[in-house]
C-alpha positions, 0 to 999 in steps of 0.5 A: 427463445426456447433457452431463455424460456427454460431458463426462466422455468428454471429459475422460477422452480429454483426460487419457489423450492428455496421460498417454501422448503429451506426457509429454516436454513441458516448459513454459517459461512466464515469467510476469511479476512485474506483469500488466497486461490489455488486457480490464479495465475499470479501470486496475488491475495485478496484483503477483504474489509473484514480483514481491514476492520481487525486492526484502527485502520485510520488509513491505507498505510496501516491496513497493512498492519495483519499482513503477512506478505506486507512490511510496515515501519515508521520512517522518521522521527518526527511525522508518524508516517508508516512505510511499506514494503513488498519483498524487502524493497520500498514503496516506489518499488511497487506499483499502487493502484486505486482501481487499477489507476495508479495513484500513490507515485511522484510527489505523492511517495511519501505520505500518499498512503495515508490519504486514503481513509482505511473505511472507503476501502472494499478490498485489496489485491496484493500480487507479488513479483512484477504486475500486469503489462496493462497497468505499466512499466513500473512496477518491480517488486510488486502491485497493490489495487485498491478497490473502493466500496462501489456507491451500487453496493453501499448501505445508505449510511455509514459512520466511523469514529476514532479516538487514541491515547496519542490524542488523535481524532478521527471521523468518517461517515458515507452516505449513499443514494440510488439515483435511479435503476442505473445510477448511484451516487456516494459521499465519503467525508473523512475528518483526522486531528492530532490535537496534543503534543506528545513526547514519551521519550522526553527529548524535547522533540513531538513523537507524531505531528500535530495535524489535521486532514479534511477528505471528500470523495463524490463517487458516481456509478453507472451500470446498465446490463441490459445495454452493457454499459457500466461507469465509474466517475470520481471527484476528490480533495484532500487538504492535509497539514502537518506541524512537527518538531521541538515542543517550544517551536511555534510555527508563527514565530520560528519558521525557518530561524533557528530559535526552535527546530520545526516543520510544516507539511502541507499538501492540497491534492485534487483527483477527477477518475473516470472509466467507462467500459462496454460489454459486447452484446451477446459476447460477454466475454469481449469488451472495451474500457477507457480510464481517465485520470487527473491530479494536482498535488501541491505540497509546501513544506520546510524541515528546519532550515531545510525547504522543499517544495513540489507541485505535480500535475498528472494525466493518465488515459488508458484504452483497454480491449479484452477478448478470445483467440477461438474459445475462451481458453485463450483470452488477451488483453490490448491497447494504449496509454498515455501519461503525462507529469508536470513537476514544479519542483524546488529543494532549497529554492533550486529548481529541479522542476521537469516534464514527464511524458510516454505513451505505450502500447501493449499485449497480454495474452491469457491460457487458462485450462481451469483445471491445471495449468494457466498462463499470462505472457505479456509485453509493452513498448513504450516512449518516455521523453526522459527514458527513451523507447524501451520494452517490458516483458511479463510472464506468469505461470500456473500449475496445480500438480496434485490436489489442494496444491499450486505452483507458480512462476513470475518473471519480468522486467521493471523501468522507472525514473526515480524521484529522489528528493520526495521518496526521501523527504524523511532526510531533510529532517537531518543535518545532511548535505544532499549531493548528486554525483552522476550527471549525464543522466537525464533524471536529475542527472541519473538514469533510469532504474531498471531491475529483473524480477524472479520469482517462485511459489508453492502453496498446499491445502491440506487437513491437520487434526480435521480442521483445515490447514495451508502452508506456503512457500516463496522466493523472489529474486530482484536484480537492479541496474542502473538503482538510484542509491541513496548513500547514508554508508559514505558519512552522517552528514552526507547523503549521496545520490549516484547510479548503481557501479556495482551489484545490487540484489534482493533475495527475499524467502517467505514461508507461510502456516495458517491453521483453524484450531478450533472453529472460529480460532484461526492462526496465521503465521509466516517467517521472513527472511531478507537478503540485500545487499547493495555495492556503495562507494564505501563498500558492500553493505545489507540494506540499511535499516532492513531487518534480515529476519522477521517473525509474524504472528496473528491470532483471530477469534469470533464468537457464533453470531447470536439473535439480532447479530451479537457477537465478540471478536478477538485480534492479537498481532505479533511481530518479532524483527531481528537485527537490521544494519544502521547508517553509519555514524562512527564519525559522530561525537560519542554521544551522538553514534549509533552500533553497526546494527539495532537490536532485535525487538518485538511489536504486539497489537490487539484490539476487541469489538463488540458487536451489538446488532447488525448496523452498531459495534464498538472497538478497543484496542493498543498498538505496541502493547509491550511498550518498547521504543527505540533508544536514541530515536532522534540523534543530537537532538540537544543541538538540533542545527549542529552537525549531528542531528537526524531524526531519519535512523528509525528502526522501532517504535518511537511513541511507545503504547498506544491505545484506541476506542472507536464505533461503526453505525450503520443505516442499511 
């Protein structure tokens, strides 16, 4: 009682010194858009929603567009979906999160980030290299976690709205209410359409979707820190449709005929999350959660001729229990999950349909000194029906050897099922013939995918010229066993699906620079360069459609914050790609191949916002402001039944310029 009582004191002297002697005092604190710490174990970056609001951001997929440590490129013709990827290597590859809930898996690969509304997002972890034990075994390259805005944190009203040059629309609005002391509640309406058709390369084919999404989140929280309760319970429906195609196509009237080339994607998707989690009385650092998750994702779609279909149910619980060994030096983290998949799936009315299911158990154990040196070691054992008992091994080291200065170390094992017809949905627009060479395998006939990570990182704070200044340094290694090749190096009108028979890596070294200039001007920069290679049937090869090398740059610029929270802010995003390897075409009529390798190119971005007080702002901004598009985006598109046609070689920019204007309102 004594210390609560002189605690008391002491907060009552604090709170009267602070209420009649610094009432002039104003902060100016410029908080930057990507965080980086010098005292986290792992690699890991923070993406605030300041950082997100620098760019449209309609969706996840394009909040990575001022990034540095995420690449994103289109990946077709036809359906204006971005792809990401982390250390060279695709999404499936990383593990996504939605508060630490895996979210964007299976059926979802292809187009699930984009079902996530860029505003509902408070901010985005990035760590590189293998993840944590807790969150599973999949992860390879790398993790991505979304963290929602939290209904107790919400303003009670918030609204976005988006229109482009590429005649699409897009409206958001949140509305939130404090139920009680310990209960919040927020509503999240998200509305897009792409009204128009559009096609700047005049090759008879629509550069993006005409579509429209409808998405409604109902969030509730519950926080008591009195009893140490806290809760999060979450209900989601998405309803997205895609038409896509010849501007002649008519879905009414050509579906699945030949008198036009078309698609439709149409994808119902419902989530219910929940999490529940206790603090111990009196031992705030011992605790207990418990996730809950599920989904029903139904996608009905054709490309063409071509038809594929998939449903998949999803469970996943997992029971967390985190406390200390003596002091709160030493910290670990244990328990179990569970997962369960169910996939109604058909290509081409073939039923390739399965049942997934593990359960595992883990350990992590955490040393932090604080000071110099941390560790994370961790490890699982899990049972899948389809990949057998098996163990993931994860470690992360920390070590600051001087001031302002971090070394850090990664290894660990990844395992994974690959989904090989939804990860690469984007081939059905083409005249290729799927063919699975493997069959003993129990995923399609394949094995699983298993790959080590390993990787290393320096970072340095340092002053240039008095203003501050850090540069990075990092290498990640990753070698595959058993890899699901997607072979598009044997022949254009075949892809080929077998386990790996020969060495598959991916060495990726990234150098980063970011300096303050002047006060309010900052540059970010980061060099790239990627090696994979991959040993196919028909010899070894670079990655196809990987660039080897890539150049970022990033200028950000704010005026001071005036009367009533005026202000001007500055966005210019550039990005430069060098040559990347094409799928091999040589066999193709003349007009119809494609060289070995693309040319290089460069991407510009900017927007401007106008702020006019603290709950009104205004945004204009152009995506590919330099105009440059691919040159044969779409190849026999003038026969697009034939032998030839394949709308998957996408290695730039298809639409071209592309401009935007939008506001944000806010009730606070």
């Amino acid at each position: 009682m004594k210390k609560i009582a002189l605690f008391l004191m002491l907060f009552f002297a604090i709170t009267v010194f602070s209420q009649e002697t610094l009432k002039e005092i104003k902060v100016d604190l410029n908080k930057k858009g990507i965080q980086k710490s010098l005292t986290k174990t792992a690699n890991t970056s923070v993406v605030s929603s300041k950082e997100l609001l620098k760019a449209a951001c309609c969706n996840l997929a394009e909040s990575f567009e001022t990034n540095p440590s995420i690449d994103v490129n289109f990946s077709d013709a036809l359906t204006g979906t971005k792809q990401i990827k982390m250390l060279g290597l695709t999404s499936p590859y990383l593990m996504i999160t939605e508060e630490n809930i895996p979210s964007v898996r299976g059926a979802s690969q292809a187009y699930g980030l984009s079902f996530t509304p860029g505003t509902w997002v408070e901010s985005i972890q990035i760590t590189k290299g293998a993840g944590s034990v807790v969150n599973g075994y999949e992860s390879i390259s790398g993790q991505i976690n979304t963290e929602l805005i939290k209904p107790m944190k919400d303003i009670p009203f918030f609204l976005n709205a988006y229109g482009a040059s590429d005649s699409r629309f897009e409206l958001n609005t949140h509305f939130n209410r404090k139920v009680s002391d310990h209960w919040a509640t927020s509503l999240y309406l998200h509305g897009n359409t792409r009204v128009a058709k559009n096609d700047m390369n005049n090759d008879g084919f629509l550069d993006n979707p005409l579509g429209k999404q409808i998405n409604v989140v109902n969030r509730w929280q519950y926080a008591n820190p009195e009893t140490g309760w806290v809760s999060f319970i979450n209900f989601k429906y998405m309803k997205d449709e895609k038409q896509t195609g010849e501007l002649n196509f008519d879905k009414n009237r050509d579906k699945l005929t030949t008198n036009y080339w078309g698609s439709e994607i149409n994808t119902n998707r419902f989530d219910f999350t929940s999490k529940v989690g206790y603090v111990f009385k009196d031992m705030p650092y011992q605790s207990i959660g418990f996730q809950n998750a599920y989904s029903n994702h139904n996608q009905d779609s054709y490309f063409g001729l071509n038809q594929y279909n998939i449903k998949q149910e999803s469970y996943y619980s997992n029971l967390i229990f985190n406390s200390i060994i003596s002091n709160t030096m030493h910290k670990f983290a244990t328990g179990v999950n569970f997962t369960y998949d169910k996939y109604a799936e058909y290509v081409n009315l073939l039923d390739v349909g399965r049942i997934d299911n593990s359960v595992g158990t883990f350990f992590e154990y955490t040393y932090d000194n604080n000071d110099k040196f941390s560790l994370i070691l961790g490890g699982r054992v899990d049972y899948h029906n389809r990949l057998g008992v098996f163990v993931t091994p994860r470690l992360h080291i920390r070590y600051n050897p001087w001031e302002k200065a971090v070394f850090r170390f990664s290894a660990g094992r990844g395992k994974r099922a690959a989904n090989i017809f939804a990860e690469n949905q984007q081939l059905f627009a083409s005249s290729r013939v799927f063919s699975v060479l493997d069959t003993n395998g129990k995923i399609y006939g394949l094995n699983p995918e298993i790959a080590w990570n390993y990787g290393v990182s320096f970072t340095q704070n340092f002053s240039l010229l008095g203003k501050p200044a850090d540069i990075t340094f990092d290498f990640y290694r990753t070698d595959f066993q058993n890899q699901a090749i997607v072979d598009v190096m044997q022949s254009p009108q075949q892809v080929l699906f077998y386990n790996l028979k020969g060495k598959s890596y991916a060495n990726s070294f990234q150098l980063d620079f970011n300096y303050e200039i002047i006060k309010h001007l900052n540059l970010r920069t980061a060099y790239k360069y990627y090696d994979i290679a991959t040993d196919y049937l028909s010899g070894s090869y670079q990655r196809p459609l990987q660039a080897k090398h890539r150049f970022f740059g990033n200028l950000e610029y704010e005026t001071h914050i005036k009367e009533k929270g005026k202000q001007w802010k500055f966005d210019y995003t550039f990005n430069w790609l060098g040559k990347q390897q094409l799928p091999y075409t040589a066999s193709n009529t003349s007009t119809d191949q494609l060289p070995e390798f693309s040319p290089s190119f460069a991407v510009m971005n900017m927007q401007v916002t106008r702020t006019f007080s603290k709950t009104f702002e205004v945004y204009v901004g152009g995506e590919n402001i330099g105009n440059y598009r691919q040159n044969k985006a779409i190849l026999g598109a003038n026969n697009p039944f034939g032998a030839t046609f394949d709308t998957s070689i996408i290695y730039a920019p298809v639409f071209g310029q592309m401009y935007y204007a939008g506001l944000r309102f806010k009730i606070k």
